[in-house]
SEDO-629302 format. One record per residue (C-alpha): residue number from 1; residue in one letter; chain; x, y, z. Coordinates in steps of 0.5 Angstrom, whole numbers, plus 500, padded with zeros to 3 digits. Example, Ala and Ser with C-alpha at 12.3 -4.5 7.8 and 13.67 -1.06 7.14 Angstrom:
2
[rec 1 A A [525 491 516]]
[rec 2 S A [527 498 514]]
//
This chain:
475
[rec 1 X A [235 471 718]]
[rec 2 X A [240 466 715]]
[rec 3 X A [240 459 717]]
[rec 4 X A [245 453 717]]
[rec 5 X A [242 447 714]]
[rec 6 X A [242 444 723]]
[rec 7 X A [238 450 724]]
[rec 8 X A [233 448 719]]
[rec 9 X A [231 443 722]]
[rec 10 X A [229 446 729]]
[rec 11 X A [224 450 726]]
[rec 12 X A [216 450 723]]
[rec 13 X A [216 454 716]]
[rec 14 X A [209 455 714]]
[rec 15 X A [211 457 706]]
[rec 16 X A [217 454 704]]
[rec 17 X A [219 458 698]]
[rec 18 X A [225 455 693]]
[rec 19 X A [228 461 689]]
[rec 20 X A [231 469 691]]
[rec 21 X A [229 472 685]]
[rec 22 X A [224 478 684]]
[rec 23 X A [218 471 685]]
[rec 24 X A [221 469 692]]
[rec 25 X A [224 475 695]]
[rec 26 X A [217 479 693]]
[rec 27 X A [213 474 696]]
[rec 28 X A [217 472 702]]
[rec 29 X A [216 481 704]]
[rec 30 X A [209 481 704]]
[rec 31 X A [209 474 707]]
[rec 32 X A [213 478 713]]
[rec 33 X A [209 483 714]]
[rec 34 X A [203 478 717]]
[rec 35 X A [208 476 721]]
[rec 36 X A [208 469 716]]
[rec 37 X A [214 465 717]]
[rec 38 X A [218 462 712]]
[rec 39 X A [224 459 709]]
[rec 40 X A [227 461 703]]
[rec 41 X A [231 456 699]]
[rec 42 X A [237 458 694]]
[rec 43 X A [240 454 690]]
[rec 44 X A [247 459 690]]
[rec 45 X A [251 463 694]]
[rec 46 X A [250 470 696]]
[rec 47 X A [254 472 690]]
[rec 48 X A [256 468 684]]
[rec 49 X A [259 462 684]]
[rec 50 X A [262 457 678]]
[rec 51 X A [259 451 682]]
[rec 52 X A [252 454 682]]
[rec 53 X A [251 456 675]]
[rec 54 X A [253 450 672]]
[rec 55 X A [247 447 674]]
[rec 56 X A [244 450 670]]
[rec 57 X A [247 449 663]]
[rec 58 X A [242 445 658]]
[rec 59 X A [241 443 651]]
[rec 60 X A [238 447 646]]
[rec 61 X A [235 446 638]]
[rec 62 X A [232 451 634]]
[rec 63 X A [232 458 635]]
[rec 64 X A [234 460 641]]
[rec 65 X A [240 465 642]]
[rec 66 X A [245 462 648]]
[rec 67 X A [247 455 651]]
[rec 68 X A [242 457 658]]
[rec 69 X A [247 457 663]]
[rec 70 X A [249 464 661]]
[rec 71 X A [242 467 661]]
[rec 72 X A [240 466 668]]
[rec 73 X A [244 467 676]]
[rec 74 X A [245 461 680]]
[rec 75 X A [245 467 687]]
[rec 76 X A [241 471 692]]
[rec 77 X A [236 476 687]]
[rec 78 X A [237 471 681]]
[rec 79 X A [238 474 675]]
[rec 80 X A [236 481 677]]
[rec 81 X A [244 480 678]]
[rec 82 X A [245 482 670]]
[rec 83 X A [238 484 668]]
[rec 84 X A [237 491 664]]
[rec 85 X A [231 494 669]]
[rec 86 X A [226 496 663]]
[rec 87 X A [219 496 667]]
[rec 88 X A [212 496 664]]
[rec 89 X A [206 494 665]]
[rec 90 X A [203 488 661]]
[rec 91 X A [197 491 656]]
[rec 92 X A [189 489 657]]
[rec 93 X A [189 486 651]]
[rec 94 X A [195 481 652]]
[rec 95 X A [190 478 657]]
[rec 96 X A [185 475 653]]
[rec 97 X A [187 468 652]]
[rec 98 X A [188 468 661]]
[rec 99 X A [183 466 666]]
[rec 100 X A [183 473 669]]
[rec 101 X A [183 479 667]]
[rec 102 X A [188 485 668]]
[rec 103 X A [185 488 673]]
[rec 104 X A [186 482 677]]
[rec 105 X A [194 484 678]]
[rec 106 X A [193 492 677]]
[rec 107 X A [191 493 685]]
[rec 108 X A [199 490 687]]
[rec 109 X A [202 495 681]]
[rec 110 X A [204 501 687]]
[rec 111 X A [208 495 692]]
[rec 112 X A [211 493 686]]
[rec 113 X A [213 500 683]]
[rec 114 X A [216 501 690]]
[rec 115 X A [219 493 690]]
[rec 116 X A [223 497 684]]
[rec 117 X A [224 503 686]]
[rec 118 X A [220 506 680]]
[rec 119 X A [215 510 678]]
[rec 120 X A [208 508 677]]
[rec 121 X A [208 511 670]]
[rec 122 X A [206 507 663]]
[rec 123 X A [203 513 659]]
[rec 124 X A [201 511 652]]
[rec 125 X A [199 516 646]]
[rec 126 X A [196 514 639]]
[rec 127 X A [200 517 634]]
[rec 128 X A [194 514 629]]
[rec 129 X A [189 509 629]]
[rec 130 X A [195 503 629]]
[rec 131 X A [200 506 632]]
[rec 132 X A [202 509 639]]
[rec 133 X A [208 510 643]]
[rec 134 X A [209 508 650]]
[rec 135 X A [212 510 656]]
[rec 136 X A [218 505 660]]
[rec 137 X A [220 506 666]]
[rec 138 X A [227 503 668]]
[rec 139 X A [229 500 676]]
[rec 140 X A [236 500 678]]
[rec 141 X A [234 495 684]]
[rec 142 X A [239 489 685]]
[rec 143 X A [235 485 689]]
[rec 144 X A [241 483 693]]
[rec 145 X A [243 491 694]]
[rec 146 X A [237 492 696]]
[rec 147 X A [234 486 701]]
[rec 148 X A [239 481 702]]
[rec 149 X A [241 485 709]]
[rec 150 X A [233 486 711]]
[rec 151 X A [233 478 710]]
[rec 152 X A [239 478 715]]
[rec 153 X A [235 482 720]]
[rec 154 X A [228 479 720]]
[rec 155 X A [225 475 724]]
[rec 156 X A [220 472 718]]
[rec 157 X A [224 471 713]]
[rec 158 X A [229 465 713]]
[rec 159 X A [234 464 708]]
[rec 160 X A [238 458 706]]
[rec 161 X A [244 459 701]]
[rec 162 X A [247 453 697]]
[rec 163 X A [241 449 699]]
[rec 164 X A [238 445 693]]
[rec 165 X A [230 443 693]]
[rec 166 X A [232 436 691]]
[rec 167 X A [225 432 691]]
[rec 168 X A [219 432 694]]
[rec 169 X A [213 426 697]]
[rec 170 X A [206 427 696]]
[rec 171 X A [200 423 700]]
[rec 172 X A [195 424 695]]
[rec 173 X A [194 431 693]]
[rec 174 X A [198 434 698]]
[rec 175 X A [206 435 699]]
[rec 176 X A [208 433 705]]
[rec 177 X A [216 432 705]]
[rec 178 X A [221 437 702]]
[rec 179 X A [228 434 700]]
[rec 180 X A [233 438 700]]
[rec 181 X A [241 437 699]]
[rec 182 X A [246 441 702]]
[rec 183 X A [252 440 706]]
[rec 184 X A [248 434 708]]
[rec 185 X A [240 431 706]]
[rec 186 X A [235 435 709]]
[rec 187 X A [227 433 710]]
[rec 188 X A [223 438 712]]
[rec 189 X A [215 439 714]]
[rec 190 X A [210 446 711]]
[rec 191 X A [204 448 709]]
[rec 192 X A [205 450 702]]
[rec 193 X A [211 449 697]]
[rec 194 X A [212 455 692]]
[rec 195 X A [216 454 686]]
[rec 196 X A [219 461 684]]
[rec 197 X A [225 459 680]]
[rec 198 X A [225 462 674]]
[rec 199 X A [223 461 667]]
[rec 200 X A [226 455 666]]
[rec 201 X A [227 452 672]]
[rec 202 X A [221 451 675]]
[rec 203 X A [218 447 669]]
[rec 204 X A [225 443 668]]
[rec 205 X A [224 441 677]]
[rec 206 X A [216 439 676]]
[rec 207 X A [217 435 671]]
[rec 208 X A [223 432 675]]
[rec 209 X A [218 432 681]]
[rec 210 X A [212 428 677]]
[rec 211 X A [218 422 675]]
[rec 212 X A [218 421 682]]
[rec 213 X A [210 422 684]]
[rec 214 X A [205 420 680]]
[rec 215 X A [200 424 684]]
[rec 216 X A [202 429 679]]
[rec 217 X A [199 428 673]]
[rec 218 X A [201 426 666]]
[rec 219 X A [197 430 663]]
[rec 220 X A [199 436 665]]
[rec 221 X A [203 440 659]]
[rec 222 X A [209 441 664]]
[rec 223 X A [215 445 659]]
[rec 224 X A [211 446 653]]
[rec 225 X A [208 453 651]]
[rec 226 X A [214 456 652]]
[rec 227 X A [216 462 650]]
[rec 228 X A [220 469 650]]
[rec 229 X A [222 476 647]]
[rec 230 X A [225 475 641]]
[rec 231 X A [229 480 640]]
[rec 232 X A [232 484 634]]
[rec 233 X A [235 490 628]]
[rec 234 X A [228 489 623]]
[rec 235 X A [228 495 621]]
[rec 236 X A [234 501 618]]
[rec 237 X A [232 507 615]]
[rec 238 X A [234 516 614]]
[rec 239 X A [230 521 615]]
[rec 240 X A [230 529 618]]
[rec 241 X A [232 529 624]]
[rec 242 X A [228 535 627]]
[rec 243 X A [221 533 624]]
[rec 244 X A [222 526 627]]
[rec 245 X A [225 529 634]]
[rec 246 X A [218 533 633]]
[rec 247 X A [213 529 630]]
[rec 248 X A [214 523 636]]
[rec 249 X A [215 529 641]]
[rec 250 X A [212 527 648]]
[rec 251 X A [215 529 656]]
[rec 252 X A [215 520 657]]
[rec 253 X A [221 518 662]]
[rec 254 X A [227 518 656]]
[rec 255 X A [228 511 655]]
[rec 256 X A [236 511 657]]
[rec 257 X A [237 503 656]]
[rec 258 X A [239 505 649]]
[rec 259 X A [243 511 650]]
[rec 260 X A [249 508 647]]
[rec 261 X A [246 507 640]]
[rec 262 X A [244 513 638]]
[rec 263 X A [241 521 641]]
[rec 264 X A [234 520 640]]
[rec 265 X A [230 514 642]]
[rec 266 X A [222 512 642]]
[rec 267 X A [219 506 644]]
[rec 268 X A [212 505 638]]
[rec 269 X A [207 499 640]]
[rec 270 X A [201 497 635]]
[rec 271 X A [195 498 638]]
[rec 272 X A [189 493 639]]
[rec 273 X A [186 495 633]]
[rec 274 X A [193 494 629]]
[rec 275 X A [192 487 632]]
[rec 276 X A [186 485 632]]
[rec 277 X A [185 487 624]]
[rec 278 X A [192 484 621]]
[rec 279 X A [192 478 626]]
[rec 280 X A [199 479 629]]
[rec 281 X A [203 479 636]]
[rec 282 X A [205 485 641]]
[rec 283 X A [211 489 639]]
[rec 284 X A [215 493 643]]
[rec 285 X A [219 497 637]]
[rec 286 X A [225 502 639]]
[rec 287 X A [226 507 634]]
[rec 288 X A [232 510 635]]
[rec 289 X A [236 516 632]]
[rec 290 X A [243 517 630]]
[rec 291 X A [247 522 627]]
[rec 292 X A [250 523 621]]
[rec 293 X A [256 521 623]]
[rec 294 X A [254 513 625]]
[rec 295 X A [257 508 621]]
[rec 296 X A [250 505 618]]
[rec 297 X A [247 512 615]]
[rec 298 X A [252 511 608]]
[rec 299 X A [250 504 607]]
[rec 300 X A [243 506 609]]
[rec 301 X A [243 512 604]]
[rec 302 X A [245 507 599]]
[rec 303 X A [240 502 601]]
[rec 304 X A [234 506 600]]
[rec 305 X A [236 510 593]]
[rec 306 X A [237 503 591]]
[rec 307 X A [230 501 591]]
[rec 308 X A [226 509 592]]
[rec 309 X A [231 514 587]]
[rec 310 X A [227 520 586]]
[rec 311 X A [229 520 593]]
[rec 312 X A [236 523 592]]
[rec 313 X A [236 530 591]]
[rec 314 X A [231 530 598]]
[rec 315 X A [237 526 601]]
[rec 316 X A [242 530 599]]
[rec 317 X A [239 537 601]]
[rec 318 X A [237 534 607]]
[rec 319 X A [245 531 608]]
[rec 320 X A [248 538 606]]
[rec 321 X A [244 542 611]]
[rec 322 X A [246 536 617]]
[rec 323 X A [239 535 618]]
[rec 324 X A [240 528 615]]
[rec 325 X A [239 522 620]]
[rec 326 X A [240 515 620]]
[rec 327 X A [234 510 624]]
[rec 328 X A [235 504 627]]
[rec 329 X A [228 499 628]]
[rec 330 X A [230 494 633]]
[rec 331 X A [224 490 637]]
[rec 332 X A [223 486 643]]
[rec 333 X A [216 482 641]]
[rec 334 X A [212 477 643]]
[rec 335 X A [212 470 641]]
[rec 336 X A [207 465 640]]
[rec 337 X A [205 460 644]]
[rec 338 X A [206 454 641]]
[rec 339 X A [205 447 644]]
[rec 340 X A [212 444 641]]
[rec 341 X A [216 449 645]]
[rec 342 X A [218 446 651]]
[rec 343 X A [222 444 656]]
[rec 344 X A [223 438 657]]
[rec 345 X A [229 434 661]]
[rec 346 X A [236 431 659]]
[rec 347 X A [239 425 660]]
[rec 348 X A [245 429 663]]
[rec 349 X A [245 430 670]]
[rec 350 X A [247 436 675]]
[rec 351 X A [251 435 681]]
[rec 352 X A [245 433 686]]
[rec 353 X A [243 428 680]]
[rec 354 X A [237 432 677]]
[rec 355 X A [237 432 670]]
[rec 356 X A [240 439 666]]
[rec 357 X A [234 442 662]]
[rec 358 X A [233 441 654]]
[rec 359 X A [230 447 651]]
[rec 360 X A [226 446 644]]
[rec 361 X A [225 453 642]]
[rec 362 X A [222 455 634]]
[rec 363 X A [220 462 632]]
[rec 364 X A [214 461 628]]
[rec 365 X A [211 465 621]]
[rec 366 X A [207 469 625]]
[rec 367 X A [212 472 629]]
[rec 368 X A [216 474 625]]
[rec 369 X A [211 477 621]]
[rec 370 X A [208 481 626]]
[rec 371 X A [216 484 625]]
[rec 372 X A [215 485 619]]
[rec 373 X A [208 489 619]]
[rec 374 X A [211 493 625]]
[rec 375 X A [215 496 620]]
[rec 376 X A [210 496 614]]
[rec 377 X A [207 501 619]]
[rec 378 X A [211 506 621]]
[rec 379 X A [213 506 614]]
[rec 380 X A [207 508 612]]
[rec 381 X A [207 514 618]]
[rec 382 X A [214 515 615]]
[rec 383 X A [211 517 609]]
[rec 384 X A [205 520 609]]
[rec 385 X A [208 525 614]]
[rec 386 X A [214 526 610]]
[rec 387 X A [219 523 615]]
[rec 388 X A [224 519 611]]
[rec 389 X A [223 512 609]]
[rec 390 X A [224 506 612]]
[rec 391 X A [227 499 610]]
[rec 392 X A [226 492 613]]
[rec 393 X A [232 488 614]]
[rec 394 X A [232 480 611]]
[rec 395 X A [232 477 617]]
[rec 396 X A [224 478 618]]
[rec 397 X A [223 473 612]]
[rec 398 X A [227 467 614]]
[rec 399 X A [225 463 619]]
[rec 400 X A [230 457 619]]
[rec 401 X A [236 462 620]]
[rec 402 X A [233 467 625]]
[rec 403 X A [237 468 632]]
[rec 404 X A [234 473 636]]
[rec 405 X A [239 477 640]]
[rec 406 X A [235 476 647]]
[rec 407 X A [233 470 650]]
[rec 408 X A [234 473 657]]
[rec 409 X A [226 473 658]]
[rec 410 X A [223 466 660]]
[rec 411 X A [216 465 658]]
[rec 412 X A [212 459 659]]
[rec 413 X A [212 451 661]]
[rec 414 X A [207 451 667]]
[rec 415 X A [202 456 665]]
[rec 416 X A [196 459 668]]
[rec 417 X A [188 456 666]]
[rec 418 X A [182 452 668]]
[rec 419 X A [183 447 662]]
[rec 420 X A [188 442 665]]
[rec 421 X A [190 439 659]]
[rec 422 X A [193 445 656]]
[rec 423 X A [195 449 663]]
[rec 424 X A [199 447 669]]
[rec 425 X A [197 452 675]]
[rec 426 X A [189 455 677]]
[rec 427 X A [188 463 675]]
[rec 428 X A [191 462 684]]
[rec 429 X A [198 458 681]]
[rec 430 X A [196 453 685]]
[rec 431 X A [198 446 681]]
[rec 432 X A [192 443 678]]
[rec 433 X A [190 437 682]]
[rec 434 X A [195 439 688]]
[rec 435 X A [193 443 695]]
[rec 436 X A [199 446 697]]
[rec 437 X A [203 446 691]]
[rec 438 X A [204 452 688]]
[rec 439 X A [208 455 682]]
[rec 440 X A [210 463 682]]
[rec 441 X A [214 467 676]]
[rec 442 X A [214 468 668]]
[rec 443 X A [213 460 667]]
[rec 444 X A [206 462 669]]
[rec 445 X A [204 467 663]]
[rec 446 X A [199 465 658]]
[rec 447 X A [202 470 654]]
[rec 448 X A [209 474 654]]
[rec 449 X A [206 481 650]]
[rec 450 X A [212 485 649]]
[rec 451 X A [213 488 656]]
[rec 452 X A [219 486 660]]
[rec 453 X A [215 480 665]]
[rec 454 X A [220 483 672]]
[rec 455 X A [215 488 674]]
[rec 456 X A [208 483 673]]
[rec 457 X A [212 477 675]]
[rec 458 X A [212 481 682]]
[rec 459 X A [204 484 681]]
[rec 460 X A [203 476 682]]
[rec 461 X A [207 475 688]]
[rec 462 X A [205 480 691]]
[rec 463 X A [197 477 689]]
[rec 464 X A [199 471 691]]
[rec 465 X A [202 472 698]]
[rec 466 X A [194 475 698]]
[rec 467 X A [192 468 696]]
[rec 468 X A [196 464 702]]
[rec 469 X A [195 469 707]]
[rec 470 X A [187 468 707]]
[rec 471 X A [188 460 705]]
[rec 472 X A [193 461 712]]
[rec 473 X A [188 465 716]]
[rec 474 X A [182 460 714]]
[rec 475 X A [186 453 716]]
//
């Protein structure tokens, strides 16, 4: 039910949840199904409001693509307002570095492709030994399309719009007072308090938290290790439309994300041993078909004849017969996790008096040279295959000018381990040396991978409303 800021005060909530995005919403819904009250808080309206957003602008260095207040929703179902829906599962090996293992979120991949509305398909195929391609799936569900009158009608779940978690009060290791501002400052009472706010926002509000309460340690590396997609054209090229259509043939969910490039498009991953041989990151790569008629395929052709020319007379056969394609490379890749990365807080304050966030954000070497070998890769396929040729685009060798084109997926900040010196939250979300603060979202990721973080972002809400579930079930 939607609540007013007096009728918060008249009631118990067990779990306060600060956020009505993917995190919270997922959460608050398996909470619900055990009869579990709580209270969602969110810091928009019920639909976009320019007081809302402006709270989330912010400072940016380095590569980063966009001032932050246009990335993100200040709203019921967050960013899922805006975002694009492409769903795929994290891969095993993009785990090595957590305190768990993939099988760990696996068993909540069937509630979260039905939160989604997707289905539970992520196929993959090797092509050779360093590449594959893999399946996507694609989810229209607008959060608020899809909940917003399910939360008007439950007796579980409660909602406050406009209500801004402003500070808490800790005795020792526990949260014992929430602050919140709204029409008036609210002080409220519950068992456990979960961060879901987003990539950004859930590190810029515990660094704020611990200004304020020394319970919360130092020493815990809040905002650093963050990270996101870069996204980008690396790659262009041409080649025999109906030999790549039948070589990459396979009866995967078409990729409909990139239906206004081009005709044809599949998505290319390295394989584990392509990682692990050439030391590199995750890649998702989008190789995309365009016919005769596009804009680049003149330039492409001149590109590729300046550096191959006993390929013309091929080409020129190939252009006659209108079999002749343009290829467009572009890429949504992981990024490492480095420490100097980081959310940190500005001098400049939002509305209530909570400082804006202040992004440090630089592409390292090995980022863009993970880039740079997916295109040698396929590459060499092209090649020894016969199916035209590949170039990579300059950006791969310049660091200091590279922008991505992306900068929507939020890595990073508050992330998961059992080391407190290089970690934020336990392998359960629960921040280090706290016993009723927990954080839930992509801000807890130990890696990004290539994969869009929604779908995994809800596998962890789903398996932490487990979590508290039994801790509640124990007290």
């Amino acid at each position: 039910m939607i609540l007013k800021d007096n009728e918060i005060l008249k009631k118990n909530f067990q779990i306060v949840i600060c956020g009505s995005g993917p995190a919270g919403i997922s959460l608050a819904l398996e909470l619900e199904k055990k009869k579990i009250e709580c209270l969602i808080v969110e810091a928009g309206d019920e639909f976009y409001s320019e007081k809302a957003q402006s709270r989330y602008v912010g400072e940016v260095s380095g590569n980063f693509p966009e001032d932050l207040s246009v990335l993100r929703l200040s709203q019921f179902g967050g960013t899922t307002g805006h975002w694009g829906g492409t769903c795929r599962t994290l891969d095993n090996y993009d785990f090595q570095n957590w305190p768990i293992k993939k099988t760990e979120i696996d068993p909540f991949l069937d509630q979260s492709c039905k939160i989604l509305n997707i289905t539970k398909s992520f196929r993959e195929k090797n092509i050779n030994k360093n590449l594959k391609i893999i399946e996507f799936q694609e989810s229209e569900v607008r959060f608020y399309e899809k909940y917003f009158e399910h939360i008007k009608r439950s007796k579980f779940i409660n909602l406050c719009l406009n209500c801004i978690i402003f500070n808490i009060k800790m005795s020792g290791d526990t949260v014992t007072e929430i602050f919140l501002k709204s029409t008036k400052d609210i002080s409220i009472k519950a068992k456990f308090l979960v961060l879901a706010c987003g990539g950004i926002e859930n590190s810029r509000l515990l660094l704020w938290f611990r200004e304020n309460n020394k319970e919360i340690s130092k020493n815990l590396p809040i905002g650093n290790y963050w990270m996101e997609h870069p996204f980008k054209k690396i790659g262009t090229g041409v080649g025999n439309f109906n030999l790549i259509r039948k070589n990459f043939k396979n009866n995967f969910e078409k990729f409909e994300n990139f239906r206004n490039w081009g005709n044809f498009t599949v998505s290319i991953s390295p394989t584990k041993k392509l990682i692990d041989e050439k030391n590199i990151l995750n890649s998702g790569v989008f190789l995309t078909l365009h016919d005769r008629d596009n804009d680049n395929l003149k330039n492409n052709i001149k590109d590729l004849l300046c550096f191959a020319p006993n390929l013309s007379n091929k080409i020129i056969k190939l252009f006659n017969k209108n079999l002749l394609c343009g290829i467009t490379i572009s890429s949504s890749w992981e990024q490492d996790a480095i420490f100097s990365n980081k959310i940190s807080l500005s001098s400049s304050k939002d509305f209530v008096g909570i400082p804006h966030s202040k992004l440090k954000y630089e592409i390292s070497k090995n980022t863009l040279r993970s880039a740079e070998e997916m295109v040698n890769q396929i590459g060499i396929y092209f090649i020894n295959n016969d199916l035209g040729r590949i170039a990579k685009d300059q950006l791969i060798y310049n660091k200091e000018s590279f922008v991505s084109e992306a900068g929507y997926h939020h890595i990073g900040g508050t992330r998961m381990g059992d080391n407190k010196n290089i970690s934020v939250v336990d392998k359960n979300l629960k921040v280090h040396e706290t016993n009723n603060l927990y954080v839930c979202g992509s801000s807890t990721f130990v890696s990004g991978g290539h994969a869009n973080p929604t779908l995994s972002i809800i596998q962890f809400s789903l398996r932490l409303a487990k979590h508290l579930i039994e801790r509640i079930n124990y007290l």
